[in-house]
N, C-alpha and C positions, 0 to 999 in steps of 0.2 A: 381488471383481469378476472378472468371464469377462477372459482375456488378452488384453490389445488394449483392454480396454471402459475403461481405468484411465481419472481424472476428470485429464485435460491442463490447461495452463497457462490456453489461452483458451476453457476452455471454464465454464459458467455452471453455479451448484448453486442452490437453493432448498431450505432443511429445512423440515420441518414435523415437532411437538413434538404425538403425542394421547398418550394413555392409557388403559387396558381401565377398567372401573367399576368395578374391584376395587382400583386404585391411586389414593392419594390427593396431591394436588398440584395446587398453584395455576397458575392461568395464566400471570401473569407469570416463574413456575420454569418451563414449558414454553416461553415465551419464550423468555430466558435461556439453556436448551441449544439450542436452535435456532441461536442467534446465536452461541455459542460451536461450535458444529460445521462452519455458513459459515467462520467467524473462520479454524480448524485445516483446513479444505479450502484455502483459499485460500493458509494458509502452506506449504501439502503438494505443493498440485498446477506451482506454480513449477517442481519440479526434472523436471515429465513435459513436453518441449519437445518439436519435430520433426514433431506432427499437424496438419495444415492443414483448416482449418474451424474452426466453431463449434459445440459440442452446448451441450445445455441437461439439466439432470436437475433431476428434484425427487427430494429423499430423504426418506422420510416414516417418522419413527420411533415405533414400539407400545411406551409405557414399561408392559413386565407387571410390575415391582417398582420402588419406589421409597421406601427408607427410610432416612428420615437418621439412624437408631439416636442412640445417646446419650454424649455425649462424658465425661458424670461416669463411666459404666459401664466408658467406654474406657482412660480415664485410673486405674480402680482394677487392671484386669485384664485382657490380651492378650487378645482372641476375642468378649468382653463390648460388649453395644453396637454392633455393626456395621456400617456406610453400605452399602448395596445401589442398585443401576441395575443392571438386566437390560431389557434391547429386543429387540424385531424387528424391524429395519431392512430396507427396501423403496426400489428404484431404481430409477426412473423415466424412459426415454427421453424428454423431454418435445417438441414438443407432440403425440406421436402417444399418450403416456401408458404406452407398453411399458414390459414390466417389464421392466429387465435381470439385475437379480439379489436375492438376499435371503438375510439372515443373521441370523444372535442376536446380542449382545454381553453379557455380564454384568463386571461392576467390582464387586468388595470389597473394604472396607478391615476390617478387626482388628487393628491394633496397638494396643498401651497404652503405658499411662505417656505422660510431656507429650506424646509426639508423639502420641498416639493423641487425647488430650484436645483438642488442638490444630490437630487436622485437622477440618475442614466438610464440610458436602455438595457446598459448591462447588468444591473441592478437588479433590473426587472425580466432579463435575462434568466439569472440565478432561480429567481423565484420559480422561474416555467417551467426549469430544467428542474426544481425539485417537485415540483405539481406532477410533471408525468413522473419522475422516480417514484414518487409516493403512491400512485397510481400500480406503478407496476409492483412494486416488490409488497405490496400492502403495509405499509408504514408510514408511520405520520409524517406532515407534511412540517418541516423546520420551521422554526419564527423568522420573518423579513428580518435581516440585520445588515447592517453597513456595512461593506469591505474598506476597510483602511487602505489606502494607497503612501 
């Protein structure tokens, strides 16, 4: 984000989740990141205080890759198997529709053995969803941790 443009405490995001025809993924997984992206914006932009007003953005992210590779492949051999999310991420002054800025993102996982076995798409999900939060609100990016189920 341009200096100054970071996404503040009160101000408003909107995601939206498409994909090029070459990537394959259902709707309600584009759902899903969407709503995990809101989710890691909203716990992000808390610490940006001190701007007066309200904005609004729509972030509207291009998933070009999305592969939830294979957890047996992972679990036999490091590098084997590998989960992919690469985007194009697009930021939107809303309601005049400006763009303010735009970026890539890409997330990989390769580890093996049980961790590797044991790690999901959704996992790796979280991860991208706080890579652009971090992106946007100017704050660090969380350590990978494991959601309990």
């Amino acid at each position: 984000m341009p200096l100054g443009s970071t996404i503040a405490a009160n101000d408003q995001i909107k995601a939206k989740v498409e994909a090029e025809d070459s990537v394959s993924i259902l709707d309600f997984e584009k759902t899903r990141i969407a709503q995990r992206i809101e989710e890691r914006v909203a716990a992000k932009k808390i610490a940006n205080t001190g701007r007066n007003g309200q904005k609004s953005y729509e972030v509207k992210v291009t998933l070009t890759r999305y592969e939830k590779g294979s957890a047996f492949a992972r679990a036999m051999l490091a590098g084997l198997g590998q989960i992919h999310i690469d985007a194009i991420v697009r930021v939107f002054d809303m309601p005049a529709k400006e763009e303010v800025c735009e970026f890539t993102i890409k997330k990989t996982f390769a580890w093996g053995g049980i961790y590797g076995a044991s790690t999901s798409m959704e996992d790796i999900e979280r991860t991208f969803a706080d890579g652009i939060a971090a992106t946007l609100t100017g704050q660090a990016e969380d350590a990978p941790k494991k959601e309990k189920t």
